[in-house]
Biotite code that builds the C-alpha atoms (Angstrom):
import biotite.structure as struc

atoms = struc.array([
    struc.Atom([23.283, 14.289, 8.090], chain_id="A", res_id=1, res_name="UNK", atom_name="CA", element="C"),
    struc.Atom([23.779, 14.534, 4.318], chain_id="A", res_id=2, res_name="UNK", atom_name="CA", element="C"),
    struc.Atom([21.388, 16.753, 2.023], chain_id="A", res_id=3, res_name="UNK", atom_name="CA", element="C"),
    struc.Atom([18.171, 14.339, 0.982], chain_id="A", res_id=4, res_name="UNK", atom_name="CA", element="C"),
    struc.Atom([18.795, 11.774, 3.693], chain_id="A", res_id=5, res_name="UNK", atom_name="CA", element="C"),
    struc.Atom([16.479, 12.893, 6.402], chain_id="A", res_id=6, res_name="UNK", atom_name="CA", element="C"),
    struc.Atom([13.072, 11.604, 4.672], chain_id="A", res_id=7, res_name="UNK", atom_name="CA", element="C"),
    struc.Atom([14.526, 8.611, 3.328], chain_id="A", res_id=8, res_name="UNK", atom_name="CA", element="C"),
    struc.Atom([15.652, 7.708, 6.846], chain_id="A", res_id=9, res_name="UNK", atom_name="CA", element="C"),
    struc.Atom([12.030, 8.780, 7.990], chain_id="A", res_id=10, res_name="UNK", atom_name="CA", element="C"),
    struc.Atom([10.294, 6.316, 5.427], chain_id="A", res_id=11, res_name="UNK", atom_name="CA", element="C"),
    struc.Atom([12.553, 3.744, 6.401], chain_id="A", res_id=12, res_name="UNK", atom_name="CA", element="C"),
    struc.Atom([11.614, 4.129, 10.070], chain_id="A", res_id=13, res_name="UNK", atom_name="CA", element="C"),
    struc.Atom([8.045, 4.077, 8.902], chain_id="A", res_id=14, res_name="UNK", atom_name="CA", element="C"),
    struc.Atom([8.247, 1.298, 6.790], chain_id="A", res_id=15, res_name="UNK", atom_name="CA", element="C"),
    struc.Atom([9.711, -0.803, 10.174], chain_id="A", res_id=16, res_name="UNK", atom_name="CA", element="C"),
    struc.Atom([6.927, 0.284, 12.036], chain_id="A", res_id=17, res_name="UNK", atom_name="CA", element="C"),
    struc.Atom([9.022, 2.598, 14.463], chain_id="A", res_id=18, res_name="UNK", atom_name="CA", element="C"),
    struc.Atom([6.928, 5.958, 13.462], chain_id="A", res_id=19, res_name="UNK", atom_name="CA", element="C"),
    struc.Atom([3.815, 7.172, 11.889], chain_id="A", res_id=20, res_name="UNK", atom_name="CA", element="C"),
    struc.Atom([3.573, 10.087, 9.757], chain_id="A", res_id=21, res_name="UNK", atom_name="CA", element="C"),
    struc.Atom([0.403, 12.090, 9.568], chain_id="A", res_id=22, res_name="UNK", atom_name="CA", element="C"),
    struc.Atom([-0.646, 15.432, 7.117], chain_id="A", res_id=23, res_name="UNK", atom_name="CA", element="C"),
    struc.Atom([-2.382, 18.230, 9.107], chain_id="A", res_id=24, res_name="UNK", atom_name="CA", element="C"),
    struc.Atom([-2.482, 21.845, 8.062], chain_id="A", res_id=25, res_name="UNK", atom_name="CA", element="C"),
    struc.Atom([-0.474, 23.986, 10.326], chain_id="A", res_id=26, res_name="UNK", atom_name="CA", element="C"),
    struc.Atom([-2.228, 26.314, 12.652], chain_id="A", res_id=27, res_name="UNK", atom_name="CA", element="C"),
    struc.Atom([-2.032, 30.229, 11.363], chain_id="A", res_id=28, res_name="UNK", atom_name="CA", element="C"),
    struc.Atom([-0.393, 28.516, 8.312], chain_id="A", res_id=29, res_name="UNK", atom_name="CA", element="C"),
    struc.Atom([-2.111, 28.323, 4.854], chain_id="A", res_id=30, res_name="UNK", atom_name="CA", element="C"),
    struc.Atom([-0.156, 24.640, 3.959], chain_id="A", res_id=31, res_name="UNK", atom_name="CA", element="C"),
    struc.Atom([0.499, 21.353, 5.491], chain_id="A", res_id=32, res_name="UNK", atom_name="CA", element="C"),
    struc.Atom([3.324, 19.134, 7.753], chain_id="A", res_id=33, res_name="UNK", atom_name="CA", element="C"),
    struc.Atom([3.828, 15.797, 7.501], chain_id="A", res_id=34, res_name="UNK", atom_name="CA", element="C"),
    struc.Atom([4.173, 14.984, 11.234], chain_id="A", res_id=35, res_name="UNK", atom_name="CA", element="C"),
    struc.Atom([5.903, 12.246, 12.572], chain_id="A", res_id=36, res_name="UNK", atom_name="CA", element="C"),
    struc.Atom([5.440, 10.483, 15.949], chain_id="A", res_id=37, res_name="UNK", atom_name="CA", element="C"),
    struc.Atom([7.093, 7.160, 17.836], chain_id="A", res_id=38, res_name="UNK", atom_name="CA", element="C"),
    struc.Atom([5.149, 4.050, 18.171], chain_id="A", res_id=39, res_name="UNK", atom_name="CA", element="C"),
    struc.Atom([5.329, 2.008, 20.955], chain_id="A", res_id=40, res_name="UNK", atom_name="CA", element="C"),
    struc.Atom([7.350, -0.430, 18.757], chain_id="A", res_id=41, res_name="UNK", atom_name="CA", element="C"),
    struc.Atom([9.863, 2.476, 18.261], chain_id="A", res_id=42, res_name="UNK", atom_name="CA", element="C"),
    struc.Atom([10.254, 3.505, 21.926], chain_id="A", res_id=43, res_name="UNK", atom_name="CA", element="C"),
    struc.Atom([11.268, 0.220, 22.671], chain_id="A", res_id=44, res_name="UNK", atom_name="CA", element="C"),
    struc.Atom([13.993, 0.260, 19.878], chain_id="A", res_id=45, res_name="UNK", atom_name="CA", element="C"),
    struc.Atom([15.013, 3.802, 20.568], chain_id="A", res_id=46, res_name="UNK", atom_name="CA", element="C"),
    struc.Atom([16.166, 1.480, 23.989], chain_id="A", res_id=47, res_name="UNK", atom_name="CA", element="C"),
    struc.Atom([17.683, -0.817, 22.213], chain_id="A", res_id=48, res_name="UNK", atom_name="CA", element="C"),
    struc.Atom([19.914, 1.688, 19.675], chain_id="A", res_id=49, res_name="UNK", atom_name="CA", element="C"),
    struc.Atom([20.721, 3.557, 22.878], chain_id="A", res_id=50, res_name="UNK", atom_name="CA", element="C"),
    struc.Atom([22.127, 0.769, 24.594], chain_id="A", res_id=51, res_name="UNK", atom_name="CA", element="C"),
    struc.Atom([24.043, -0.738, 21.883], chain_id="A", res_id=52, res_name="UNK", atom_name="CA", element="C"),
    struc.Atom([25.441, 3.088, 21.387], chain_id="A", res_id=53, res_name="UNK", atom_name="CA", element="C"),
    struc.Atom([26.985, 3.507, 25.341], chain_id="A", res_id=54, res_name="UNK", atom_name="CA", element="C"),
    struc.Atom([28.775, 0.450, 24.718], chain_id="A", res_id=55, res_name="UNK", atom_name="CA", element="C"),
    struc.Atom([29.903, 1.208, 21.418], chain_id="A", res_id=56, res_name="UNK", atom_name="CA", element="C"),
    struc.Atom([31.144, 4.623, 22.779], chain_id="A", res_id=57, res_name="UNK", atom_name="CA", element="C"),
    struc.Atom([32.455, 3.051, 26.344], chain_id="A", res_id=58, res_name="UNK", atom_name="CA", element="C"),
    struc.Atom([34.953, 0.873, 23.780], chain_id="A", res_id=59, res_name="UNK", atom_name="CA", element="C"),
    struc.Atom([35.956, 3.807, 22.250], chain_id="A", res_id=60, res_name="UNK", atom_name="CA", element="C"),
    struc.Atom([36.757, 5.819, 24.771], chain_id="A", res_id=61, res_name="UNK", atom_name="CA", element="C"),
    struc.Atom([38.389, 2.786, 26.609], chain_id="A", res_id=62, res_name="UNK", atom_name="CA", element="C"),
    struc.Atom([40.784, 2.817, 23.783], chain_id="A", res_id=63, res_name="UNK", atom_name="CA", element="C"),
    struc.Atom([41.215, 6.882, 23.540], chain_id="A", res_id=64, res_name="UNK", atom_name="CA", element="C"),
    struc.Atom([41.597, 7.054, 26.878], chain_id="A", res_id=65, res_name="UNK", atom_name="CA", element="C"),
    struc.Atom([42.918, 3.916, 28.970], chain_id="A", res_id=66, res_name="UNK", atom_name="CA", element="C"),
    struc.Atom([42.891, 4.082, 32.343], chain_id="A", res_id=67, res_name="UNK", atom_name="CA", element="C"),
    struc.Atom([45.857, 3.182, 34.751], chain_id="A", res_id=68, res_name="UNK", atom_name="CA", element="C"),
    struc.Atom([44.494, -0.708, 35.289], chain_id="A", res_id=69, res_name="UNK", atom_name="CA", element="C"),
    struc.Atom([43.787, -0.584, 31.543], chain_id="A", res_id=70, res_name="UNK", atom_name="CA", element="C"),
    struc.Atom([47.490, 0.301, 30.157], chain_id="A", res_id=71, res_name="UNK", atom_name="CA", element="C"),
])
């Protein structure tokens, strides 16, 4: 991941409704941690981007690395 693209990525999955953030001070810590956590809305696409990535990477590797039938 490229330098300053982690918390743009995390406000976009906020702003879609796939995590919420929350400030809380850190226990034995004198500052606070935005904290993020899954919604339900973002388990279920967490499903859906893992599914789409197997095939993606089955297709790939199909092509890297044909099998007998496949060549």
């Amino acid at each position: 991941m490229q330098r300053g693209s982690l918390y743009p990525a995390l406000h976009r999955l906020e702003e879609r409704g796939w995590v919420v953030s929350k400030w809380e001070i850190a226990p034995n810590r004198n500052r606070e941690f935005k904290y993020y956590r899954l919604t339900e809305k973002g388990r279920k696409q967490v499903i859906v981007e893992e599914s789409q990535w197997k095939r993606m990477t089955e297709a790939v590797a199909r092509v890297m690395w044909p099998t007998a039938e496949e060549s």
